[in-house]
C-alpha atoms as one frame of an Amber mdcrd trajectory, in Angstrom:
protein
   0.000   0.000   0.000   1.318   3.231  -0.742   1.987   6.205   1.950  -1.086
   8.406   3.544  -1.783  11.241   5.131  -5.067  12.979   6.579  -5.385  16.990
   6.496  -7.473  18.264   9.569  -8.754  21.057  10.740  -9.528  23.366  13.556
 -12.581  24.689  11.613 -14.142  24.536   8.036 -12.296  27.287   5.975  -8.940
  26.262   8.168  -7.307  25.724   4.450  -7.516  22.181   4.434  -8.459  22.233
   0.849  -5.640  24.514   0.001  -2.938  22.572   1.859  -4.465  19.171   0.502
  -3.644  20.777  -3.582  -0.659  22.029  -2.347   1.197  18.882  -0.854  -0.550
  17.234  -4.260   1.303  19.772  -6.854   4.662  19.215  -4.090   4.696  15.647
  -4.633   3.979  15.230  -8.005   6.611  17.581  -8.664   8.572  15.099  -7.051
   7.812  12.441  -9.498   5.716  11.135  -6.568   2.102   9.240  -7.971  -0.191
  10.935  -5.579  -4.236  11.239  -5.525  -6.481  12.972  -3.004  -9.275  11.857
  -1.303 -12.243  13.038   0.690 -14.244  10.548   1.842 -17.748  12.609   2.239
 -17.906  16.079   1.293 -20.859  18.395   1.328 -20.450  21.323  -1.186 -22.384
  22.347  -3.697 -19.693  23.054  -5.912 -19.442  20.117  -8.067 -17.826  18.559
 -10.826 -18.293  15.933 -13.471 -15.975  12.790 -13.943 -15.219  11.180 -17.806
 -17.278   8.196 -16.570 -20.198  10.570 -15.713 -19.893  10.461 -11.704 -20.328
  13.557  -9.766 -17.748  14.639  -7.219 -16.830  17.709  -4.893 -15.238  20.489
  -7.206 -12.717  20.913  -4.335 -11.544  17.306  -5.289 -11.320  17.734  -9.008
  -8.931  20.849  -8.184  -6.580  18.587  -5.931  -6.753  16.283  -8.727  -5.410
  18.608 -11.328  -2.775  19.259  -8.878  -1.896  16.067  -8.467  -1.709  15.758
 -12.700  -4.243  12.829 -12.291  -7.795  12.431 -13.835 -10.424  12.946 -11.090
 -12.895   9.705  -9.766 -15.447   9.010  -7.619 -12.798   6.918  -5.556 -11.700
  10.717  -4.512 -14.855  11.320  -3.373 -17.188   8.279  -2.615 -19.844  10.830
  -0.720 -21.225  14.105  -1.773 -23.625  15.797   0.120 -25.650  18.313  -1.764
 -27.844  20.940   0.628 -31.227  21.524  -0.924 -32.259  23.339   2.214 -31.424
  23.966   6.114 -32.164  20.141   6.951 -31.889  18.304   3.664 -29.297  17.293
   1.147 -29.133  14.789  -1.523 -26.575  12.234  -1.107 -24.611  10.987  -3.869
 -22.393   8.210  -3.229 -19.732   6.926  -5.898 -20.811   9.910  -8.259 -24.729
   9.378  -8.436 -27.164  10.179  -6.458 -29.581   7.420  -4.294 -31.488   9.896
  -2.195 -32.660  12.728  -0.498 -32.522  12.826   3.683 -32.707  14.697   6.429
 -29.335  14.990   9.094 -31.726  12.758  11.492 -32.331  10.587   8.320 -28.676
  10.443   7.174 -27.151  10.054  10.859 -29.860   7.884  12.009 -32.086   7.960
  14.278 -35.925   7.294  15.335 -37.102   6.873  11.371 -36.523   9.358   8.954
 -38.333  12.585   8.838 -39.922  12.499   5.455 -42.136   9.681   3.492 -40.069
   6.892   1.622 -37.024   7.988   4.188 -36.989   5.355   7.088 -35.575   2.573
   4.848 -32.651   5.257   4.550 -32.276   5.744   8.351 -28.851   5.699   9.284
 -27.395   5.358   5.877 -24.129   6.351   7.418 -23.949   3.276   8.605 -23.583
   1.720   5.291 -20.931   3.739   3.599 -17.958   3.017   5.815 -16.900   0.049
   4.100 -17.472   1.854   0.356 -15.326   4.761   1.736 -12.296   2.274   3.350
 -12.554   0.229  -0.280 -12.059   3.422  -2.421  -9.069   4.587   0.422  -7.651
   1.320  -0.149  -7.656   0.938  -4.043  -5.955   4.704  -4.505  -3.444   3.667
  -2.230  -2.729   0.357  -4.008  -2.356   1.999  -7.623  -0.495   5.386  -6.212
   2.906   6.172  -4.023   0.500   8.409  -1.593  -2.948   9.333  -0.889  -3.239
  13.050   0.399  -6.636  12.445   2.648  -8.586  16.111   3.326 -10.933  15.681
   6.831 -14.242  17.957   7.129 -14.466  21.295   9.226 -12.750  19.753  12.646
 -12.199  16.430  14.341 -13.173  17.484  17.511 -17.030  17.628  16.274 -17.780
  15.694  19.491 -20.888  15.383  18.586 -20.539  14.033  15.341 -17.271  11.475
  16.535 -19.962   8.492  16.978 -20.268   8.225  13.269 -17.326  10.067  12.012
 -15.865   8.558   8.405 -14.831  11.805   6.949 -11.646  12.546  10.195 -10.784
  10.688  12.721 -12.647   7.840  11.749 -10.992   7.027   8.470  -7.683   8.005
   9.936  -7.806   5.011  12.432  -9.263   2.676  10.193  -6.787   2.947   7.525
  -3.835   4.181  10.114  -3.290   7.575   8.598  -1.365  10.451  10.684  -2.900
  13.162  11.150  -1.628  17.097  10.335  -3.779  19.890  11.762  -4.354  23.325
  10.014  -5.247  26.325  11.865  -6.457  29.493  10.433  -4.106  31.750  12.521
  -5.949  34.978  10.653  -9.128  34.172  12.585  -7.052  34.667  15.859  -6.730
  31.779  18.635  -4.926  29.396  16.417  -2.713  28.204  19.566  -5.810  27.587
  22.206  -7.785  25.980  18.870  -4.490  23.597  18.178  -4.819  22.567  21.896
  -8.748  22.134  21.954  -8.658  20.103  19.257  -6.348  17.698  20.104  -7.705
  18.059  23.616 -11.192  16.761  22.621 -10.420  13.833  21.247  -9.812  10.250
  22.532  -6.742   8.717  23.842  -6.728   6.483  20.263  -7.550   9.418  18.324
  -5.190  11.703  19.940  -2.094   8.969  18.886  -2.822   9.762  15.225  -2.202
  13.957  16.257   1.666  13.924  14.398   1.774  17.987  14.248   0.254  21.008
  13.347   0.587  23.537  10.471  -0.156  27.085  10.581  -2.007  28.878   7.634
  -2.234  32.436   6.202   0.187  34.155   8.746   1.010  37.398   8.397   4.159
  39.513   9.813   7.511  37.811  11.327   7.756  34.616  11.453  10.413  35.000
  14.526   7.994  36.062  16.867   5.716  33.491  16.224   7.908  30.825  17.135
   8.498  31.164  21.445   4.380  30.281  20.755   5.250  27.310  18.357   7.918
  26.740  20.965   5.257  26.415  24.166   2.961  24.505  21.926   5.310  21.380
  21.506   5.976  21.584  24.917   2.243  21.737  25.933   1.793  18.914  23.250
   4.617  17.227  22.601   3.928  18.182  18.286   6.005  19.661  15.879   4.520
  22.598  14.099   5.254  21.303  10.398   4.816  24.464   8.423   3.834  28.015
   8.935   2.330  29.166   5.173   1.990  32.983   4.780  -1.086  34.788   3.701
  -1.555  34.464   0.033  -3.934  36.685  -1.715  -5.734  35.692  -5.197  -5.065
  32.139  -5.314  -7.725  31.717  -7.439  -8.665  27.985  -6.256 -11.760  25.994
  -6.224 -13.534  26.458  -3.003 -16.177  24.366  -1.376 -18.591  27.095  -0.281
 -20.386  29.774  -2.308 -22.298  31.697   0.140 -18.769  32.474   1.808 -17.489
  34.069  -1.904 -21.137  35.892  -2.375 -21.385  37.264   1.141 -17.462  38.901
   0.681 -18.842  40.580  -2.675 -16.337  39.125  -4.725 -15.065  36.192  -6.976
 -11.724  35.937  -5.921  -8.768  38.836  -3.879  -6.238  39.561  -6.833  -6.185
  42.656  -8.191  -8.352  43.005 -11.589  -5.635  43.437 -14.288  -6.278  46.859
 -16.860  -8.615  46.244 -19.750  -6.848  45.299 -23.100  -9.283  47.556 -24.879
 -10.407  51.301 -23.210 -13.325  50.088 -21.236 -13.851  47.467 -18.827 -17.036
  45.206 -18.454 -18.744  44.744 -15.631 -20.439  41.110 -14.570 -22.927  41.199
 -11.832 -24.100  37.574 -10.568 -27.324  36.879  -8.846 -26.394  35.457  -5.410
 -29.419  33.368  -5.492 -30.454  31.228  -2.670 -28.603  27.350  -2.810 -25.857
  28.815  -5.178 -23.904  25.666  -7.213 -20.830  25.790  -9.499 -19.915  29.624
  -8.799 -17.073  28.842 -10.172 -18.342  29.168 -13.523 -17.547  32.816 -13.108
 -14.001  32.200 -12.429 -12.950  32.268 -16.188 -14.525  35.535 -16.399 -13.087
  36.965 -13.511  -9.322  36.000 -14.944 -10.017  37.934 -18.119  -7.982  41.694
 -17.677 -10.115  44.409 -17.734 -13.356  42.287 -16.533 -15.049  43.297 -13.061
 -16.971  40.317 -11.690 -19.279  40.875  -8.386 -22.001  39.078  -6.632 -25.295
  41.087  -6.257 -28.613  40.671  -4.038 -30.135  43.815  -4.947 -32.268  45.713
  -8.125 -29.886  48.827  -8.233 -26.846  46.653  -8.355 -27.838  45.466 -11.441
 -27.784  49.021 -13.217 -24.593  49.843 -13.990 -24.175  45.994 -14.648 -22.883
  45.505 -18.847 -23.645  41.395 -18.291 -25.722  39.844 -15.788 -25.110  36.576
 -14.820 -28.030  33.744 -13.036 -26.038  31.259 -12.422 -27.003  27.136 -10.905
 -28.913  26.819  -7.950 -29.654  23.891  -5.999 -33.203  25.138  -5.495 -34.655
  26.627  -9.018 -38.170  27.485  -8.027 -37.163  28.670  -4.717 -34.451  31.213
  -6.578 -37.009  32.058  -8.768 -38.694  33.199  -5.565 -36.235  34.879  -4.076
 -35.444  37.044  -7.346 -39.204  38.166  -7.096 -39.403  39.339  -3.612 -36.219
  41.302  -4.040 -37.418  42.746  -7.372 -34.666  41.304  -9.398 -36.833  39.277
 -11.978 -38.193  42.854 -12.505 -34.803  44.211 -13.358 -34.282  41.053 -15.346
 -37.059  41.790 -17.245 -36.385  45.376 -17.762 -32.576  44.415 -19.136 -34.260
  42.032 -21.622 -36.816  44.780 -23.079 -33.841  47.227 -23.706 -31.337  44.519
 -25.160 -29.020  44.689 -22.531 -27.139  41.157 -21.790 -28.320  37.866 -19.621
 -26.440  34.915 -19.193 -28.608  31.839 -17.735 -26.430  28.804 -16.098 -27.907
  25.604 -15.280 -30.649  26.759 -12.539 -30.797  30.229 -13.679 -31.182  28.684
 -17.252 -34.399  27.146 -16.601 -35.882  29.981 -14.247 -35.444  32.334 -17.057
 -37.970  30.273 -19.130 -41.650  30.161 -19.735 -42.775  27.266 -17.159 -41.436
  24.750 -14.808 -42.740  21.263 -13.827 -41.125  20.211 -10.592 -42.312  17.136
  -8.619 -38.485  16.292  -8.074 -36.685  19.200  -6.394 -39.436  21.408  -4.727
 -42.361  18.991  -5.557 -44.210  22.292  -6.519 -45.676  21.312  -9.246 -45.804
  23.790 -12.548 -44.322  27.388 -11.603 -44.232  30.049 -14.144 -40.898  31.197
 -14.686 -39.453  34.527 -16.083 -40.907  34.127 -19.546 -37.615  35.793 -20.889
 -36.427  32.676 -22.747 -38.756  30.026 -24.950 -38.151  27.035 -22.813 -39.909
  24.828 -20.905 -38.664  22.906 -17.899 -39.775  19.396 -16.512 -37.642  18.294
 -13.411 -36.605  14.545 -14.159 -35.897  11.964 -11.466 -33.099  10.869 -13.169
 -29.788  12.924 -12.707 -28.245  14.438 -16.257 -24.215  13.930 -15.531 -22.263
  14.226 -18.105 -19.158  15.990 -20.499 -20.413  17.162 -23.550 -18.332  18.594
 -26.413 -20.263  21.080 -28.591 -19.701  24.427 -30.884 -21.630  27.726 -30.391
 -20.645  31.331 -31.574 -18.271  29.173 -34.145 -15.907  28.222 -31.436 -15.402
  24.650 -29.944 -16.597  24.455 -26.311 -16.501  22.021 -23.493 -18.652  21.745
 -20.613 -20.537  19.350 -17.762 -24.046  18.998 -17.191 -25.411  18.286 -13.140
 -29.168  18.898 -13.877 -32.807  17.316 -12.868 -34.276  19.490 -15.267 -35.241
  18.426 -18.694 -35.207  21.638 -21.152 -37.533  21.592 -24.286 -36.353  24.618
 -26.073 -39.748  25.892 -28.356 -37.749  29.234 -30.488 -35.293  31.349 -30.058
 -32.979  33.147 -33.025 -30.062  31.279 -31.928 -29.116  28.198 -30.506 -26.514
  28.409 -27.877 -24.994  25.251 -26.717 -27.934  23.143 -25.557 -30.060  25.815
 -25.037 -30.513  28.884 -26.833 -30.833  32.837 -27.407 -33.549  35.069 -27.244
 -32.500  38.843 -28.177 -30.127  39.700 -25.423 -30.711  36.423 -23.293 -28.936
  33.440 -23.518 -29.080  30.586 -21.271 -27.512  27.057 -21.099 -27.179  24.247
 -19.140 -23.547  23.618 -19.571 -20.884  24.709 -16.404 -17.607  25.227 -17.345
 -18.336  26.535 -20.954 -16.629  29.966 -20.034 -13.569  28.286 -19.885 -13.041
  27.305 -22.955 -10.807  30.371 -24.344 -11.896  31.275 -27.693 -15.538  30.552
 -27.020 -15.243  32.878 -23.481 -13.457  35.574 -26.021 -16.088  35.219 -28.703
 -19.304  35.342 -26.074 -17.620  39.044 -24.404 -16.899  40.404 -27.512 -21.032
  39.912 -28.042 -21.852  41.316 -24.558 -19.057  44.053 -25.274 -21.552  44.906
 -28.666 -24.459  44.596 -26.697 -23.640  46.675 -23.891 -21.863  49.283 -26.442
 -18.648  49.095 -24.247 -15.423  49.337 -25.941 -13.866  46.292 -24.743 -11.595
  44.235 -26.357 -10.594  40.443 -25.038  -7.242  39.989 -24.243  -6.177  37.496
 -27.285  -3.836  35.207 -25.028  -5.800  34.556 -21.779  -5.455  31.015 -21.271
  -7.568  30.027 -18.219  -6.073  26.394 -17.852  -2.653  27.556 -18.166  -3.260
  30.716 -15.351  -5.350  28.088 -13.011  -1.605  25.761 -13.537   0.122  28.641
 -11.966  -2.162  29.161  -9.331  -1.610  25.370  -8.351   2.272  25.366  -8.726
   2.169  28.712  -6.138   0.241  25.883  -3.462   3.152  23.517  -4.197   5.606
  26.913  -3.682   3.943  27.682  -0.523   4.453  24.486   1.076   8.056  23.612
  -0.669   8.907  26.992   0.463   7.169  27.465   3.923   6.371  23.541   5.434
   8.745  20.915   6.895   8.643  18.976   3.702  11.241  16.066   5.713   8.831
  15.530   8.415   5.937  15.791   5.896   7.481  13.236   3.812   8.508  11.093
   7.012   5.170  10.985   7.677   3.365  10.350   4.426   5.978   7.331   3.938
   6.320   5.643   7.572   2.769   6.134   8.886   1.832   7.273  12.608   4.203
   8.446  15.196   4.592   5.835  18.270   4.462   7.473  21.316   2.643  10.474
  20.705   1.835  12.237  24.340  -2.217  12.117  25.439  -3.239  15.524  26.523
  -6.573  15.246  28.958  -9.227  15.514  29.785  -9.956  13.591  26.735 -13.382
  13.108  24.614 -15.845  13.274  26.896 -18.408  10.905  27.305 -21.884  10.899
  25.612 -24.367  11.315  28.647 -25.426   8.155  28.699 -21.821   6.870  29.544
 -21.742   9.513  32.317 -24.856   8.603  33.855 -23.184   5.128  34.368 -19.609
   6.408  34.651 -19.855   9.391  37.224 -16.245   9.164  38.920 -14.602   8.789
  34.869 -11.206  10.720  35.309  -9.955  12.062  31.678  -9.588   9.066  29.142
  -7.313   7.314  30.867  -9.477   3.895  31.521  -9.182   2.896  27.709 -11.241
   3.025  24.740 -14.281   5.118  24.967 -17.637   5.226  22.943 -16.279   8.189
  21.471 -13.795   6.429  19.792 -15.263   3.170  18.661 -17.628   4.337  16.151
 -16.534   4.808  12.084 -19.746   5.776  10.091 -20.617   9.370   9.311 -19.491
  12.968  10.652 -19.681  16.318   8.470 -18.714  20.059  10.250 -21.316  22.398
  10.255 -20.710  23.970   7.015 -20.197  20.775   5.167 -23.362  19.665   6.558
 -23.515  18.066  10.026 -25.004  20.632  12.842 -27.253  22.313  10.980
């Protein structure tokens, strides 16, 4: 079996993700086969395999670091929100249901009709996530394993596969990130391993600190007292990196800030710029599609929730949405399907993705998603939508504005396109609307060139495409700067010791230890730390998600 190693934590948005992609690009740079792996996820950024399975997006980004194509064995569970108590769960890249946490986790029956034969479906996936472990370490040198928000979820330890629980069953040390911008990354690096069990705690091998800022020198009497405290190495401190430019898990987080990405928008090639505003719908998927846009120079790209913002706007982007009729909703009640309707009856530019393709049509038929039956939609395209139970995945290859294009399709709805004056990919274009449900498309460089250079008409800007913008080969530098930062910035000897020789013996237990669940304590009132042995809190494998990748909610 080839070497391992599992990324933790002390919260979501730590950088595990980043850290993950970056020890990929390191390794591979090395001439070191490497994969990554995530055994359940819950993002709504997705991606598409070649075979047709559907995985985090997060994952297909560490595989392109790694140079490897991405699987479902990277990713054997996806958990896709569809509201504050539900997600769809997609295991091995399709999907086999939609639960509640109390249906996924388990407990007295499920919450919803049809859901009790799915009652603690957690319970079934630990061997399907240990299999697909154990076959990317047979065919590569290492597996680079990323955990979920933090392993001290002591709620969620019970039925953890996703941290501690895969780390003991497959014998994986264990490096912890902490987010030392957020402040407290010392007492956080002591919680953690704190919280956890005497067995867990003997995976903790060190800790890495992520997007410092200042001199180094004076954080290191602190790295100093940690080790002592612990009896850990601190294994890397990585600076603060702006615009990196890298998939991310989470769109409400890149909505909320008001922006795609941190770098600096480069000057226009032509004399204007052009200025994208994107509906920050409710459910957001695959804001990523933006991206491409975003890396052109001279093109502004901003997430919007309100009428006015849309003014000034020269494209306006709707882009996928787990939820289509309840966006459609929310763009009504804030009055942006009014100023959607008002930028179609002067000519001014709409781009519809996925979601926001089929709310811009004439009618929807959902008994899937909402089960609301037939909604009227925008009217500003000639399409009508029927919501399928079957899942479209897939890669299609295609032509529109005469340039080749490539895409992927994650979509319940069916489209039946009735007019239009122009087809556009598999949907079409209605005066200044176009819509689609292909993600990715805008990364396909002449195509993304061709379709500004229409919005630049159509908006009467004088913008010009840059003619060498080559998204793939900008997102390659992005990933060779994470394989800089931790070349540059970690202990790449004790990283490597690690990856190749497994966990540390000895490592020192720091009390009081996971606590008992109360149960336990009602039978166990004199327990003293963890010191008796193994503990409930330990012995369980199935389940465990942080609470944004879907477990407290």
């Amino acid at each position: 079996m080839g070497g391992g190693l599992l990324v933790a934590g002390t919260t979501s948005d730590a950088g595990k993700s980043v850290v993950t992609a970056g020890i990929c690009r390191w390794l591979v740079r090395k001439g070191v086969k490497v994969a990554p792996f995530k055994a359940q996820n819950m993002s709504l950024n997705s991606f598409v395999t070649r075979e047709g399975a559907e995985i985090g997006r997060a994952q297909a980004m560490q595989a392109a670091a790694a140079r490897v194509e991405p699987s479902a064995l990277m990713n054997p569970v996806l958990l896709k929100p569809g509201g504050d108590r539900s997600s769809q769960v997609v295991l091995m890249g399709k999907p086999v249901g939609e639960l509640s946490a109390r249906g996924y986790f388990g407990g007295a029956g499920g919450s919803s009709p049809g859901e009790t034969r799915h009652s603690g479906r957690q319970e079934q996936l630990f061997g399907t996530v240990t299999a697909c472990l154990e076959e990317l370490r047979r065919t590569h040198d290492a597996v680079i394993c990323e955990g979920a928000g933090s392993p001290a979820e002591i709620n969620l330890r019970r039925t953890d596969i996703v941290n501690m629980g895969i780390a003991r069953a497959a014998r994986l040390p264990v490096v912890v990130v902490g987010d030392i911008d957020r402040g407290g990354v010392f007492a956080s690096f002591f919680g953690t391993t704190a919280l956890l069990s005497r067995e867990d705690q003997a995976h903790i091998a060190g800790y890495l600190v992520n997007k410092f800022r200042g001199d180094v020198t004076l954080l290191e009497p602190g790295l100093e007292m940690l080790r002592d405290l612990t009896g850990r190495p601190t294994v890397g401190v990585l600076p603060f990196a702006h615009g990196l430019g890298i998939d991310e898990e989470d769109g409400l987080r890149v909505s909320m800030r008001g922006a795609v990405r941190e770098s600096v928008v480069a000057p226009p090639h032509g004399a204007d710029v052009l200025r994208v505003a994107v509906c920050a719908v409710p459910l957001m998927s695959n804001f990523t599609d933006v991206d491409a846009l975003a890396a052109e120079p001279g093109v502004v790209v901003r997430f919007v929730d309100r009428p006015e913002e849309l003014l000034d706007a020269d494209l306006v982007v709707v882009p996928g949405t787990r939820g289509t009729v309840r966006a459609l909703a929310w763009l009504r009640e804030r009055g942006l399907a009014d100023a959607l309707a008002r930028r179609a009856a002067e000519g001014r530019p709409v781009l519809g993705i996925c979601g926001g393709y089929q709310l811009l049509g004439e009618r929807i038929e959902d008994e899937v998603e909402s089960k609301a039956g037939t909604v009227e939609g925008l009217g500003l395209l000639p399409v009508r939508v029927r919501f399928a139970l079957e899942k479209t995945l897939a890669r299609p290859v295609g032509e529109a504005l005469g340039e080749r294009v490539e895409g992927y399709e994650i979509h319940h709805g069916v489209a039946e396109v009735l007019g239009g004056e122009e087809a556009f990919l598999d949907g079409c274009r209605s005066g200044s609307v176009w819509g689609t449900h292909w993600h990715g498309s805008l990364e396909s460089d002449g195509f993304r060139r061709a379709f500004l250079r229409r919005v630049a008409e159509a908006a009467g800007r004088s913008f010009v495409p840059a003619p060498d913008t080559s998204f793939a080969a900008l997102r390659e530098e992005q990933l060779d700067r994470l394989g800089d930062l931790i070349e540059q910035h970690a202990d790449t000897d004790a990283l490597l010791r690690l990856i190749e020789d497994g966990v540390p013996r000895g490592m020192r237990f720091i009390p009081p230890g996971a606590p008992l669940p109360p149960a336990r304590r009602e039978q166990s009132p004199d327990r003293r730390g963890d010191s008796a042995g193994e503990t409930p809190a330990a012995t369980g494998v199935p389940g465990g998600i942080d609470s944004l990748e879907g477990g407290n909610t």
